[in-house]
C-alpha positions in Angstrom: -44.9 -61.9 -25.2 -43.0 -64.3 -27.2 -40.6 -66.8 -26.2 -38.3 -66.2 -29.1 -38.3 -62.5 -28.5 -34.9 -61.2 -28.2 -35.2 -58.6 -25.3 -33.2 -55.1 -27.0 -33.1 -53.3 -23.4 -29.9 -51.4 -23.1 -29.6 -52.5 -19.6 -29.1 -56.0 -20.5 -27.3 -55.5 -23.3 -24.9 -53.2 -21.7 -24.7 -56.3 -19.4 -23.6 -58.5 -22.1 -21.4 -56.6 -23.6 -19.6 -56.5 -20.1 -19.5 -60.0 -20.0 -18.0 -60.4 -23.9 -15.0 -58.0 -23.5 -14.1 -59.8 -20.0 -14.2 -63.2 -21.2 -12.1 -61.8 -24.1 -9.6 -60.0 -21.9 -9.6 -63.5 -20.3 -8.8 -65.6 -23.8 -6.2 -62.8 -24.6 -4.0 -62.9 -21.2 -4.3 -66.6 -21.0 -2.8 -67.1 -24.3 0.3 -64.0 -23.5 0.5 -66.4 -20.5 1.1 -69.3 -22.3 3.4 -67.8 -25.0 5.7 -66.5 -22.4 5.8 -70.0 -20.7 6.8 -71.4 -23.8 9.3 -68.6 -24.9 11.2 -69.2 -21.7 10.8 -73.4 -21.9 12.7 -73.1 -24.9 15.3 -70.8 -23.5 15.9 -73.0 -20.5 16.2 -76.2 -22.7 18.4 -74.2 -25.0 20.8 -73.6 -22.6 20.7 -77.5 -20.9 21.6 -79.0 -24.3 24.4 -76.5 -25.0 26.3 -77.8 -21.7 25.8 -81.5 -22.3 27.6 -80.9 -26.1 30.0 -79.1 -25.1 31.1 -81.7 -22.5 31.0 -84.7 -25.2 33.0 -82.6 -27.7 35.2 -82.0 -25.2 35.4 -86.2 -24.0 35.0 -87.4 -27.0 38.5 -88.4 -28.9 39.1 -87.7 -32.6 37.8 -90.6 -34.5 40.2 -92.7 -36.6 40.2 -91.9 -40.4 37.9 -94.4 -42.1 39.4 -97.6 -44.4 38.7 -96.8 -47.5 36.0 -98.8 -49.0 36.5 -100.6 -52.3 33.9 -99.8 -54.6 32.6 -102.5 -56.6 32.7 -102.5 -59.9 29.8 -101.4 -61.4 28.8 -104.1 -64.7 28.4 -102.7 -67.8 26.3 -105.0 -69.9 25.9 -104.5 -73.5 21.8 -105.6 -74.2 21.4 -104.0 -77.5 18.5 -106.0 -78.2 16.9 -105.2 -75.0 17.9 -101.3 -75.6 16.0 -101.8 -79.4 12.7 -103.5 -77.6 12.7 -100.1 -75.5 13.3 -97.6 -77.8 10.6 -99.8 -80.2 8.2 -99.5 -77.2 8.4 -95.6 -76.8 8.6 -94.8 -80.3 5.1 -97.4 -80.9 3.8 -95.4 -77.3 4.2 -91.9 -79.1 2.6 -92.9 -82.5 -0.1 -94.0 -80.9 -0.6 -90.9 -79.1 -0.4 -89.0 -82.3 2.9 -87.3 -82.0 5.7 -87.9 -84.7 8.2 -87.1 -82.1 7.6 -83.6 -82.0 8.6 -83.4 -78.5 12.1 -84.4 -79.6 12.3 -86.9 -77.5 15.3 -89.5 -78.0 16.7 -92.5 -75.7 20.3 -92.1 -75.2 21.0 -94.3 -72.7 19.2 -96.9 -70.7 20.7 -98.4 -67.5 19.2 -101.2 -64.9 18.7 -100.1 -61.6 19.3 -103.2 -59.7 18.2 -103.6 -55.4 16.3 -100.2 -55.4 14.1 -99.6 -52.3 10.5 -100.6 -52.4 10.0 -96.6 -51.7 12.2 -95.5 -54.8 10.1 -97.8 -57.2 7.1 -96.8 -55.6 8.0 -93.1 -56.2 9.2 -94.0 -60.0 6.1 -96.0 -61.1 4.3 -93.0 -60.3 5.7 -90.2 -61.9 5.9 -92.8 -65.2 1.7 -93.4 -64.6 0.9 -90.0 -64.0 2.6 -89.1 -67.7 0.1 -91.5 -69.2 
């Protein structure tokens, strides 16, 4: 007989087949188990944090209304030449693309963002390269 033979008698595969629906009754109640410990873990730390909140609202004193801040003027610089370089630049970026400003396209305005996070430059180089 071969080695490799795969032996077809129904008593061992009857065995077998024994075997694969008890180790999946197994999986299946372990993981009902393990939802229901879960369910009532959130329950229980549900309820634990609703006591503790309540007892700091009810400690806790109204806060004073807040100074108001002074807002600092913002500066409004009048660069035309440096508004005419950029609107030069974009209009000599779409002709060399091909387009005669079919998009409609127009600057308006143009404002400095001054201290902006390394995350927000980051995020605005990017959407300007990925237009390119």
């Amino acid at each position: 007989m071969n080695a490799l033979a795969i032996n077809l008698d129904p008593a061992v595969m009857g065995g077998a087949g024994i075997v694969f629906l008890v180790g999946l009754g197994i999986v299946f109640i372990a993981l009902v188990v393990i939802i229901l410990i879960l369910m009532l873990q959130a329950l229980i730390f549900k309820n634990v944090g609703k006591g503790k909140k309540a007892e700091k609202k009810a400690a806790a004193p109204a806060p004073a209304a807040p100074a108001p801040v002074a807002e600092e003027p913002v500066e409004e610089t009048d660069d035309d030449e440096l508004i005419a370089v950029i609107a030069a630049a974009v209009a000599a970026a779409m002709e060399q693309s091909g387009e005669e400003n079919t998009t409609g396209f127009v600057v308006r305005s143009i404002r400095r963002i001054n201290n902006a996070p390394a995350w927000n430059r980051a995020g605005r180089e990017e959407q300007v390269y990925s237009r390119m």
